[in-house]
C-alpha positions as CSV (number, residue, x, y, z in Angstrom):
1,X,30.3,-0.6,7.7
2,X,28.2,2.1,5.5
3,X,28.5,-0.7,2.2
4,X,27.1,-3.6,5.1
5,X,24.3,-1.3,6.0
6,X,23.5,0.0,2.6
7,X,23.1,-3.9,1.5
8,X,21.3,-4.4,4.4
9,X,18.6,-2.0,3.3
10,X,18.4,-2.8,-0.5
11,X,18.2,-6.6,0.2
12,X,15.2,-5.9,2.3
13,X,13.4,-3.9,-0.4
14,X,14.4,-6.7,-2.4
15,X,13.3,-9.5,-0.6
16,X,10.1,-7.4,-0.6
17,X,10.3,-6.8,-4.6
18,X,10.9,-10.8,-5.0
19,X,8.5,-12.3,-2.7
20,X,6.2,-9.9,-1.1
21,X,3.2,-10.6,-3.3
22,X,3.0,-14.6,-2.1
23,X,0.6,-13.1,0.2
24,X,-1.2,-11.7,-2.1
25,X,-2.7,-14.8,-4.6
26,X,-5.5,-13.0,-5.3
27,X,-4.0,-10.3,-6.9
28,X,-3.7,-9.8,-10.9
29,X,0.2,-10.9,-11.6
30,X,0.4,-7.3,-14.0
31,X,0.2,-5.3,-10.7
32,X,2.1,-7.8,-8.6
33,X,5.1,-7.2,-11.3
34,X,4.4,-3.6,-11.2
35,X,4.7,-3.5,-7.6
36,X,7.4,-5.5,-7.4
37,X,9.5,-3.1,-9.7
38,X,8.1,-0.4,-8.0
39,X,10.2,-1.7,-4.8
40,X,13.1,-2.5,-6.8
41,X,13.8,0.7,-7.7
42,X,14.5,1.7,-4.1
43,X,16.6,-2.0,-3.4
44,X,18.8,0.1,-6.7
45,X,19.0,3.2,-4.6
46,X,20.9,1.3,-2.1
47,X,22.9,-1.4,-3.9
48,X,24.3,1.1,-6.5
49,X,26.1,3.1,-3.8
50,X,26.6,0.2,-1.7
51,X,29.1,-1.3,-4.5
52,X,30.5,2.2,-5.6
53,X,31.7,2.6,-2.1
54,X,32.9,-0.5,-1.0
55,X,34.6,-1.2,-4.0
56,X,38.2,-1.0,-3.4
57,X,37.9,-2.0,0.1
58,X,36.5,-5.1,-1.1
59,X,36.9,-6.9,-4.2
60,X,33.9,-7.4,-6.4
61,X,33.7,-11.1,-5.2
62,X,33.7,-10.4,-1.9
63,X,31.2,-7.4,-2.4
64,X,29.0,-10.2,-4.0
65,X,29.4,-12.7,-1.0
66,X,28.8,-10.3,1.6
67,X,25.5,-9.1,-0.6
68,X,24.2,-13.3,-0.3
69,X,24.9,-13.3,3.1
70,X,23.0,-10.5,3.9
71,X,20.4,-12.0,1.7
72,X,20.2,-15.2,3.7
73,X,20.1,-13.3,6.7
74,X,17.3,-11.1,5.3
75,X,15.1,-14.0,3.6
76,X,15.3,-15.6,7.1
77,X,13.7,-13.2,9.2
78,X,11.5,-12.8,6.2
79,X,10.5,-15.8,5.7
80,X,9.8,-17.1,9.0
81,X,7.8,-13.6,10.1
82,X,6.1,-12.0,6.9
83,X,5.5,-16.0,5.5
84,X,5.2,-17.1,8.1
85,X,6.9,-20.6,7.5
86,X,8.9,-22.7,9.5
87,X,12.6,-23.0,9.7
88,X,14.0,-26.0,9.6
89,X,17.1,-28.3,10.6
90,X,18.0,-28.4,6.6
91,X,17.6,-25.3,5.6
92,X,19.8,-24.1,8.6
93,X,22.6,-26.8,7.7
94,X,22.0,-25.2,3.9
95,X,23.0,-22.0,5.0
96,X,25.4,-22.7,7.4
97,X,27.6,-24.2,4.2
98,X,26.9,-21.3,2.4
99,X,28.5,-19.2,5.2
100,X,31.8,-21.7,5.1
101,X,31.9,-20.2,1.6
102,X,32.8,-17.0,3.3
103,X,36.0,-18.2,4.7
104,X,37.5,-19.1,1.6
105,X,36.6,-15.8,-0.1
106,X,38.1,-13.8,2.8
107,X,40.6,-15.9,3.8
108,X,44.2,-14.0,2.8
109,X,46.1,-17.3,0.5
């Protein structure tokens, strides 16, 4: 549960990192990059120890599934409150078959 919940946090400082400055048009794109990896630093803070310690419990691949789903998770809320745009029937279906992808990298073969 501590690997979920660091993830958690550095795909939010991420999603920040990556896609907080569309709100900001106006602003010059050197400090928008600057910003951006001034909030990536901190997403590193979290994902670094996030994979150290739940590696071994989970495999690498599965460390990296569980990251996107989190992301999708993340980028929704994001996306639909900070950007304020609307979620629709397709991108819902999208993400639903990226969730089925889960099952086969968990599923025991």
């Amino acid at each position: 549960m501590k690997t979920v919940l660091l993830l958690l946090i550095s795909n939010i400082f991420m999603t920040f990192a990556w896609y907080g400055h569309l709100r900001f048009k106006d602003a010059a794109l050197w400090k928008v990059v600057l910003v951006s990896w001034l909030i990536a630093f901190f997403e590193y803070c979290f994902q670094v120890p996030a994979n150290r310690i739940g590696y071994g419990q989970f495999t690498a691949f599965q460390l990296k599934t569980i990251q996107e789903v989190i992301t999708l998770v993340v980028f929704i809320g994001f996306s639909t409150l900070y950007l304020r745009e609307e979620l629709k029937w397709n991108y819902v279906v999208g993400f639903v078959l990226i969730l089925a992808a889960v099952f086969f990298v968990f599923k025991k073969w």
